[in-house]
C-alpha positions as CSV (number, residue, x, y, z in Angstrom):
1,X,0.0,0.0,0.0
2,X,0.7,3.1,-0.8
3,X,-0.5,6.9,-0.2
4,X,-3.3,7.8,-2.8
5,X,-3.9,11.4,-3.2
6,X,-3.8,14.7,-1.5
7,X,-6.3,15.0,1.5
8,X,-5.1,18.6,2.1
9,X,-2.4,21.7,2.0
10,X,-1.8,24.1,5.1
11,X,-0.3,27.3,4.8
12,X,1.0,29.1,7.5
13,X,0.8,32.5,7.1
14,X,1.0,35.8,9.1
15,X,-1.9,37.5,7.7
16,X,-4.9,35.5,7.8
17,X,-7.4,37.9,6.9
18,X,-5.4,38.5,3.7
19,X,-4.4,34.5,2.7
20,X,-8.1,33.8,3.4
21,X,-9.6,36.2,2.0
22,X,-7.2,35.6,-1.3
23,X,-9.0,32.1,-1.7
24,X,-12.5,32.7,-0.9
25,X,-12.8,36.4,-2.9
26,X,-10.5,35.6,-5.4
27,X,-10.6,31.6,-6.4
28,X,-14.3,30.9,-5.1
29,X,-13.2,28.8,-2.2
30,X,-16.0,28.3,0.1
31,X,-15.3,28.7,4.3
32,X,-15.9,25.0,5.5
33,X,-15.0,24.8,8.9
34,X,-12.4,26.5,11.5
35,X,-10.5,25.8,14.4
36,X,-8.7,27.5,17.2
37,X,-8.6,28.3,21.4
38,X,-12.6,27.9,21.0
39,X,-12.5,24.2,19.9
40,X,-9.5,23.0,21.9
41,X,-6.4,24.5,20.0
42,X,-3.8,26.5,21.8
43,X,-1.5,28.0,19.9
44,X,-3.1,28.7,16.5
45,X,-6.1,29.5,14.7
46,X,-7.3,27.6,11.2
47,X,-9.3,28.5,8.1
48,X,-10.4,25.1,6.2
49,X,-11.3,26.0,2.6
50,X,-12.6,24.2,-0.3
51,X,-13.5,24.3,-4.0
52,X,-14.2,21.4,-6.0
53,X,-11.6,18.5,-5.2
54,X,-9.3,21.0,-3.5
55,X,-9.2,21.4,0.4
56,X,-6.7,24.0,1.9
57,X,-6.0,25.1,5.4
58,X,-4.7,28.4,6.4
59,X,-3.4,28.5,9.8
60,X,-1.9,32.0,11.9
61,X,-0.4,31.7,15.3
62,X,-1.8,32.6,18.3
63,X,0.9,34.9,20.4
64,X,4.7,34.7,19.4
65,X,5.9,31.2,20.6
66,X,5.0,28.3,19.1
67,X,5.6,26.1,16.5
68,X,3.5,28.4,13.3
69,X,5.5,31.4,14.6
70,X,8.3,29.8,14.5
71,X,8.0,28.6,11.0
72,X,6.8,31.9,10.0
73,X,9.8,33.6,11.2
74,X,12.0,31.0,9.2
75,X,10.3,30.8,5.8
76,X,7.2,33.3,5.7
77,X,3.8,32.5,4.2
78,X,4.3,29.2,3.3
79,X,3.2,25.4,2.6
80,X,4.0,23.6,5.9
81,X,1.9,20.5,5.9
82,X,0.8,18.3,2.4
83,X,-1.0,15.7,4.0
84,X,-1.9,12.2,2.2
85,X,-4.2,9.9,2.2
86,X,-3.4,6.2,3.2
87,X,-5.9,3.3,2.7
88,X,-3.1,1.7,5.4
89,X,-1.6,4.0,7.7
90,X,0.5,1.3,9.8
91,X,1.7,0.3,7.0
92,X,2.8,3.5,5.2
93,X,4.1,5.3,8.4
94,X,6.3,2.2,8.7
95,X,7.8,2.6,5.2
96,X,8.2,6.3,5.2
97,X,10.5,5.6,8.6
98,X,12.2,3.5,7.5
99,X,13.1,5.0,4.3
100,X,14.3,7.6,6.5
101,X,11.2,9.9,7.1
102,X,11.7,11.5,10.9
103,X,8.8,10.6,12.7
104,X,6.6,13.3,14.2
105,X,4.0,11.7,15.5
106,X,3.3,8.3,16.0
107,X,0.1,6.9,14.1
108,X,-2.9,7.8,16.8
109,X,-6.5,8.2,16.8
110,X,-8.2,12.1,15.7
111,X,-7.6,14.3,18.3
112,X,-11.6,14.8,17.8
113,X,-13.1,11.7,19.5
114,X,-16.3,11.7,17.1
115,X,-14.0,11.1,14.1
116,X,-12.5,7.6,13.3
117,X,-9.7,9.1,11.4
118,X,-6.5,7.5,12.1
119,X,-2.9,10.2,11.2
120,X,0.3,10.4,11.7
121,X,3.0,12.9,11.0
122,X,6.7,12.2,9.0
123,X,9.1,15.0,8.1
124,X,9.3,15.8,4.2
125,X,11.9,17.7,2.2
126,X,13.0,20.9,4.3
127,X,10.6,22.1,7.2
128,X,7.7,20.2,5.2
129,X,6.2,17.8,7.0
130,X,3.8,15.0,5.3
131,X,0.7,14.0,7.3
132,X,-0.6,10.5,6.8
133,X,-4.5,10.6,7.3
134,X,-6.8,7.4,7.1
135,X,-9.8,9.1,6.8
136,X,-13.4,8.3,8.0
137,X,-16.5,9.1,6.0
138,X,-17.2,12.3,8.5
139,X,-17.6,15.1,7.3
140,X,-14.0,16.1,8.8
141,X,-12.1,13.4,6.8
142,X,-10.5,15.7,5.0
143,X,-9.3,18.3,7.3
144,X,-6.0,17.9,10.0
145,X,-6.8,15.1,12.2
146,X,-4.5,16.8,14.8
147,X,-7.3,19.6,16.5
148,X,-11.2,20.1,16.3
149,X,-12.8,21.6,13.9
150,X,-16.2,23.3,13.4
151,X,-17.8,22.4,10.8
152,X,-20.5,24.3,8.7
153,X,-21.5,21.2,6.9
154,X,-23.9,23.2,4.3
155,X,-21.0,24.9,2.9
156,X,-18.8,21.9,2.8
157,X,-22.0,20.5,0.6
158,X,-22.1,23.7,-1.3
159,X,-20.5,24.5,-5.2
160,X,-18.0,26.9,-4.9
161,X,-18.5,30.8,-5.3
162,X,-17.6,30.5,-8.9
163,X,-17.6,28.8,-12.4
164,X,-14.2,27.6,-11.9
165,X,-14.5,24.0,-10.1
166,X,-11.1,22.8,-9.3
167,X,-10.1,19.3,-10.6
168,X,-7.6,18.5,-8.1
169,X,-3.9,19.5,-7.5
170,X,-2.5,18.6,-10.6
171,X,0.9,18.6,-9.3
172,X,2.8,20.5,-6.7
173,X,6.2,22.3,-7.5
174,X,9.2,22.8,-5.0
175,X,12.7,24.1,-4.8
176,X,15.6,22.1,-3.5
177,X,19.3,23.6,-2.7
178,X,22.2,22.5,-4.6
179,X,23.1,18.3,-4.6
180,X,20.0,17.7,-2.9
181,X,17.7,16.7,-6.1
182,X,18.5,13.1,-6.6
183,X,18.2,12.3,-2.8
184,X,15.0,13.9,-2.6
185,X,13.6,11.9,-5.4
186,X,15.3,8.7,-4.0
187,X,13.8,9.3,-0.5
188,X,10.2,10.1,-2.3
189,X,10.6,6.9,-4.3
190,X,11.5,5.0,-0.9
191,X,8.9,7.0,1.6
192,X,5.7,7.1,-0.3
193,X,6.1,5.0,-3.6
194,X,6.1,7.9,-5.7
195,X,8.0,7.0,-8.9
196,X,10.3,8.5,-11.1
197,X,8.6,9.5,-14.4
198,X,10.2,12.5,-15.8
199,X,13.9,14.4,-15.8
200,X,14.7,17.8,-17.6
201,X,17.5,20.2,-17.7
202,X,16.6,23.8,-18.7
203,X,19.0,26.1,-19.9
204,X,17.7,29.6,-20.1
205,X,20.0,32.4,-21.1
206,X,22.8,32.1,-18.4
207,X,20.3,30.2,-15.9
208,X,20.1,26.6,-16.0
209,X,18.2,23.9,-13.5
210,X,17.2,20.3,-13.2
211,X,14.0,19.1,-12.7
212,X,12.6,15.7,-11.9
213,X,9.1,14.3,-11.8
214,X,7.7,11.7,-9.6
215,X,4.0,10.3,-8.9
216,X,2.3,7.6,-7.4
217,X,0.7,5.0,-9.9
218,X,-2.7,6.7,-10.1
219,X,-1.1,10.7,-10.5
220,X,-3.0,11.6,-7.3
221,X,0.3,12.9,-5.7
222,X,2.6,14.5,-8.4
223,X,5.8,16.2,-7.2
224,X,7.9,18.5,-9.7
225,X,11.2,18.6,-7.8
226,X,14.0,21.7,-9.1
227,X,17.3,22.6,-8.4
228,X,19.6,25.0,-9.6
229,X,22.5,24.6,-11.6
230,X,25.4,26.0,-9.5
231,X,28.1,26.3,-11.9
232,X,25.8,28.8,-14.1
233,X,24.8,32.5,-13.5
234,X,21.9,32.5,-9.9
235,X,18.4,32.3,-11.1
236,X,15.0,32.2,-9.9
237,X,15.5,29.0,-8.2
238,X,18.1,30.4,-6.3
239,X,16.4,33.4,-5.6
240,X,13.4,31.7,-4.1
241,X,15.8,29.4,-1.7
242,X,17.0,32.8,0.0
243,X,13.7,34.6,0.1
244,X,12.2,30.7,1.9
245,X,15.1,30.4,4.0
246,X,15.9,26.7,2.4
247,X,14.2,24.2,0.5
248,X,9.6,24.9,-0.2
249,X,6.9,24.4,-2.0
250,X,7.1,26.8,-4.9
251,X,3.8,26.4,-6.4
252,X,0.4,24.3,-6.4
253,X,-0.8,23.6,-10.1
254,X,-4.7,23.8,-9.8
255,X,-6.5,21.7,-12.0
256,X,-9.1,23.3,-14.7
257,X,-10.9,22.4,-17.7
258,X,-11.7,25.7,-19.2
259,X,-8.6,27.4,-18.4
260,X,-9.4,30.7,-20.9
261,X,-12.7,31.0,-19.2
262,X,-11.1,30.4,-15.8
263,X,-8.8,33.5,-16.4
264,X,-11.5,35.5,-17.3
265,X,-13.4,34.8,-14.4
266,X,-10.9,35.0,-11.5
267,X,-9.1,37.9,-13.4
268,X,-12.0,39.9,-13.0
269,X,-12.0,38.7,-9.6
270,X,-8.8,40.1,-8.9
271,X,-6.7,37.1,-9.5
272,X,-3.1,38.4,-10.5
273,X,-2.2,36.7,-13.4
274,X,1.4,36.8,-14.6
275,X,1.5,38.7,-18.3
276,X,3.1,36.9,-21.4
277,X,5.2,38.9,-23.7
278,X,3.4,39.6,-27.3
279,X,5.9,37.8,-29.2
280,X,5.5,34.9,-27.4
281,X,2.2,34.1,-29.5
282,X,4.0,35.6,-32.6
283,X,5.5,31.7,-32.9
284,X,3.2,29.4,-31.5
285,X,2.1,27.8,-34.7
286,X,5.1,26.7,-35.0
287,X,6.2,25.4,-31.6
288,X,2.9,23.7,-30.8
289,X,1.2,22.8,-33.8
290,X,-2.2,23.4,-34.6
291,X,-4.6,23.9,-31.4
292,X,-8.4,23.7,-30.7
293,X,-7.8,27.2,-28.8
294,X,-7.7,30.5,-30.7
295,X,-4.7,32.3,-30.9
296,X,-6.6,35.6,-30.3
297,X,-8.1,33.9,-27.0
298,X,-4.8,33.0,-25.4
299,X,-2.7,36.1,-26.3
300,X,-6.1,38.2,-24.4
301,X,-5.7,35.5,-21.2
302,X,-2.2,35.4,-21.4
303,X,-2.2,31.9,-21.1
304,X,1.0,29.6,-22.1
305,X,0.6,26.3,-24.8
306,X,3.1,23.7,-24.6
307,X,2.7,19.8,-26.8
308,X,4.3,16.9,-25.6
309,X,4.2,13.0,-27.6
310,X,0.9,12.7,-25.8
311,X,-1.1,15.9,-26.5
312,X,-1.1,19.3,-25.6
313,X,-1.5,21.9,-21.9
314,X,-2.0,25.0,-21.3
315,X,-0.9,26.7,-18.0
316,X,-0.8,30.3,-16.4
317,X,0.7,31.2,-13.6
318,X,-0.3,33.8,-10.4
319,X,1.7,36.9,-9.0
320,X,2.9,35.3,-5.2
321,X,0.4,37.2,-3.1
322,X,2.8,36.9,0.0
323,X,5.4,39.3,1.3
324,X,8.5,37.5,0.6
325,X,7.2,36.9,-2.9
326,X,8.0,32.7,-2.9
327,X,4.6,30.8,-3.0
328,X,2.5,31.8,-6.1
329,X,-0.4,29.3,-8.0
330,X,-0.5,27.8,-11.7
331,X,-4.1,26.8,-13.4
332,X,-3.6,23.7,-15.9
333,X,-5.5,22.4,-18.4
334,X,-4.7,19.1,-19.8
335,X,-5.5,18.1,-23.5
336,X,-4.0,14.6,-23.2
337,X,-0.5,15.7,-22.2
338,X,1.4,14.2,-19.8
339,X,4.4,16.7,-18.8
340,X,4.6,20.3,-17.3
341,X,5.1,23.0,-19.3
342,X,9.2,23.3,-19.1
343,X,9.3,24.1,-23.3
344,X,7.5,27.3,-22.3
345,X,10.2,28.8,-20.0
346,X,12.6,28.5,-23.0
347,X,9.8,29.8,-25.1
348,X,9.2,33.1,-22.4
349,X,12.6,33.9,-22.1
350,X,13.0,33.9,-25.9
351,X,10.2,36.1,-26.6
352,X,11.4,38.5,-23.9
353,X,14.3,38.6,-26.4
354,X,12.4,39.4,-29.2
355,X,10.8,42.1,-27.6
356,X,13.9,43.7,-26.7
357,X,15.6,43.7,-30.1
358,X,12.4,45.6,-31.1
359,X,12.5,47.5,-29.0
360,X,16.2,48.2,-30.3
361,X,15.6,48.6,-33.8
């Protein structure tokens, strides 16, 4: 046995009103339940959000000590918990162990008494920590085992605030320091039977990284793991490690199938979306091929094409709405491809290019 999917993402972040807020205004996440010193928990206070297959959890501290505040002071607003679900949590706490995996907490029964849950906690890449949830049917299942919750269970029933229903996390994107790629992917292989599918190395201008893929066997838990290239010019890999303070989670990829239409939407909702140079679109024909999408419609969203042997994606990614400028969110639509877009930072940087010698003519 092995973990299945992703039963939720925590953020920690120093400005709840703001992350929250960010989610529910902006992406149509409805307010499912929350915790804090009212149901039982100490030394924070948490958010649970959902829209479509997607649950998050933002979580503040409460005063100055404690573990959030702690983590906040170390890497800022940030992923700390990408908790999965096991069909056999004995089983899979005793493999990620003894793979190597520190062990946080032993496997124990929901803090919650009226939940059958079963979790533990194991340590991840970095600060990241993995929590291992067999879930119950409750309506909690879903949501950290480790504190109460309440729960408004008509919202947790409800649609989400908009037209965009999100698929799932696609994949999740994170940034490793120099000679720690390979281990990380070994240990991920080892811990959680995620397999190796994928490797890249991107050269871009005087920037280069590596990047590896690995997934379980269903694609429920899809890691895009980078590195930089230390023996070419610092990039924006290296960048993020300093902002982070070590090794994150750069980015969630958010699953859509009308991505044009889901631009549109939380655009005008105040999304940030990041812009595409014009160029970019001046070539697409001949990178990609021909596409179902109109040319006019992508250059107007902004949104990036990239074909691989098994069809084609299209992918746009957020402004990071957080202070140290690290975390930011992808929307990805899937046409039959299988890989994750890396053509189209080649493709970016050379239409930046274009621009410029334009610009210089």
């Amino acid at each position: 046995m092995s973990p299945t999917t992703i039963a939720y993402s925590e953020l920690y972040t120093a400005r709840e009103d703001a992350a929250t807020s960010y989610f529910t205004d902006r992406f149509g996440f409805r307010l499912i339940a929350t915790a804090g010193p009212e149901t039982g928990t100490a030394d924070r206070r948490s958010w649970a959000l959902r829209n479509g297959a997607v649950t998050l959890v933002v979580t503040a501290p409460v005063g100055e000590d404690g573990e959030v505040s702690r983590y906040l002071d170390a890497h800022g607003d940030s992923f700390a918990d990408l908790a999965f679900v096991c069909e056999d949590l004995p089983v899979d706490f005793a493999r990620a162990t003894g793979a190597g995996a520190t062990a946080l907490r032993e496997p124990a029964d929901a803090v919650d008494p009226a939940r059958e849950d079963r979790f533990a906690v194991v340590s991840g890449f970095g600060d990241l920590r993995h929590t291992l949830v067999q879930p119950s049917q409750s309506p909690a299942g879903s949501l950290p085992p480790d504190r109460r919750w309440n729960i408004d269970e008509t919202a947790a029933a409800d649609t989400p605030a908009t037209a965009t229903v999100l698929g799932g996390v696609d994949h999740i994107a994170a940034c490793l320091p120099v000679d720690t790629l390979k281990r990380t992917v070994d240990f991920y292989n080892q811990a959680f039977d995620l397999h190796y599918f994928s490797e890249e190395y991107i050269l871009v201008g005087d920037q280069a990284m590596d990047s590896k893929v690995v997934r379980n066997e269903s694609g429920g838990i899809t890691f895009t793991l980078i590195e930089p290239d230390p023996t070419r010019n610092p990039g924006q890999i290296d960048q993020f490690l300093a902002a982070h303070g070590g090794a994150g989670v750069q980015h969630l990829a958010f699953l859509v199938e009308d991505i044009i239409g889901s631009v549109r939407e939380l655009g005008g909702r105040g999304v940030e979306f990041l812009n595409t140079p014009a160029t970019y679109y001046d070539v697409i024909r001949e990178r990609v091929g021909d596409l179902d999408e109109h040319i006019a419609d992508l250059r107007e969203t902004n949104v990036l094409v990239d074909r691989d042997e098994w069809g084609h994606l299209l992918q746009i990614f957020t402004r990071s709405p957080y202070e140290r400028g690290t975390v930011f969110y992808e929307l990805i639509q899937r046409n039959g491809a299988q890989g994750f877009g890396s053509s189209n930072i080649k493709a970016l940087y050379e239409a930046v290019e274009r621009a410029r010698e334009t610009a210089n003519k």
